[in-house]
C-alpha atoms as a printed R data frame, in Angstrom:
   type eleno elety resid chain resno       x      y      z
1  ATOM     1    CA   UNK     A     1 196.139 20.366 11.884
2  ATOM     2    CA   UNK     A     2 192.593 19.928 13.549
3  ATOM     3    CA   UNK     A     3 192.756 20.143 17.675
4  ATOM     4    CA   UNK     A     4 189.055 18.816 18.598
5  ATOM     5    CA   UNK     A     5 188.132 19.351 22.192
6  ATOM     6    CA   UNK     A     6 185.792 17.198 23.708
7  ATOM     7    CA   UNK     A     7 182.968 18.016 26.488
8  ATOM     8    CA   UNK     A     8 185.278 16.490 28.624
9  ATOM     9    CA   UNK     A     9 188.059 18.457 28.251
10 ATOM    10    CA   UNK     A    10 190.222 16.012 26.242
11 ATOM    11    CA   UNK     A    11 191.733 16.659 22.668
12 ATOM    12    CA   UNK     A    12 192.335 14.988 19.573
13 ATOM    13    CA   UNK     A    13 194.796 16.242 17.120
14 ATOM    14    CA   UNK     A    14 194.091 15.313 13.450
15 ATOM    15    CA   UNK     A    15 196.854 15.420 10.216
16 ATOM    16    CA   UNK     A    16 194.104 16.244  8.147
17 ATOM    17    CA   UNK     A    17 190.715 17.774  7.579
18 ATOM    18    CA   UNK     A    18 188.176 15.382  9.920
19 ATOM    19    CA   UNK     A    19 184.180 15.414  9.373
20 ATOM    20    CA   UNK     A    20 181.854 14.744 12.363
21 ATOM    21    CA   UNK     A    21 182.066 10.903 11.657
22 ATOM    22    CA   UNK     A    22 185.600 10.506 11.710
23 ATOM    23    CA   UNK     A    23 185.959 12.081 14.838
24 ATOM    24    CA   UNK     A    24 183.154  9.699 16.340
25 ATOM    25    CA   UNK     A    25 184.681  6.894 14.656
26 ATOM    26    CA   UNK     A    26 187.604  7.783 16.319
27 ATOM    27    CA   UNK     A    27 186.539  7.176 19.839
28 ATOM    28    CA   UNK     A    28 184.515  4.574 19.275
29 ATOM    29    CA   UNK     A    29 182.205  2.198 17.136
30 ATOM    30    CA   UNK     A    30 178.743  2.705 19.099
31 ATOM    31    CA   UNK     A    31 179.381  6.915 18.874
32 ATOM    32    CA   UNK     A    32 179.452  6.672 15.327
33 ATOM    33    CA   UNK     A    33 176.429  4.479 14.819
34 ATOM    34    CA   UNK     A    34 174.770  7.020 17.069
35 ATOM    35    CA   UNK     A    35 175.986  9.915 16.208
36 ATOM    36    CA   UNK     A    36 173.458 12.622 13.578
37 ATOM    37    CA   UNK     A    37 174.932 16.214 14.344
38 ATOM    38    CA   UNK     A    38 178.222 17.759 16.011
39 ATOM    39    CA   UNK     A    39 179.337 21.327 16.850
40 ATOM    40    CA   UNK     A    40 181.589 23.340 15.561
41 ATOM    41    CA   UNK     A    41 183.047 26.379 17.077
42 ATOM    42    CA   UNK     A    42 180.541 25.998 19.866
């Protein structure tokens, strides 16, 4: 299970493998129009 961690300091657990876009897409519409790149392990 997936534990994202956000700038912020807030996480989002995930059931199941997530790409980039999901993970925008899962905070919000405009994020995931805008988003191009994301970091992992970083």
């Amino acid at each position: 299970m997936p534990i994202i961690t956000l700038p912020d300091g807030s996480q989002r657990q995930f059931d199941h493998p997530v790409s980039v876009l999901e993970i925008a897409q899962n905070i919000g519409a405009g994020l995931a129009k805008a988003t191009i790149a994301g970091r992992v392990n970083g």
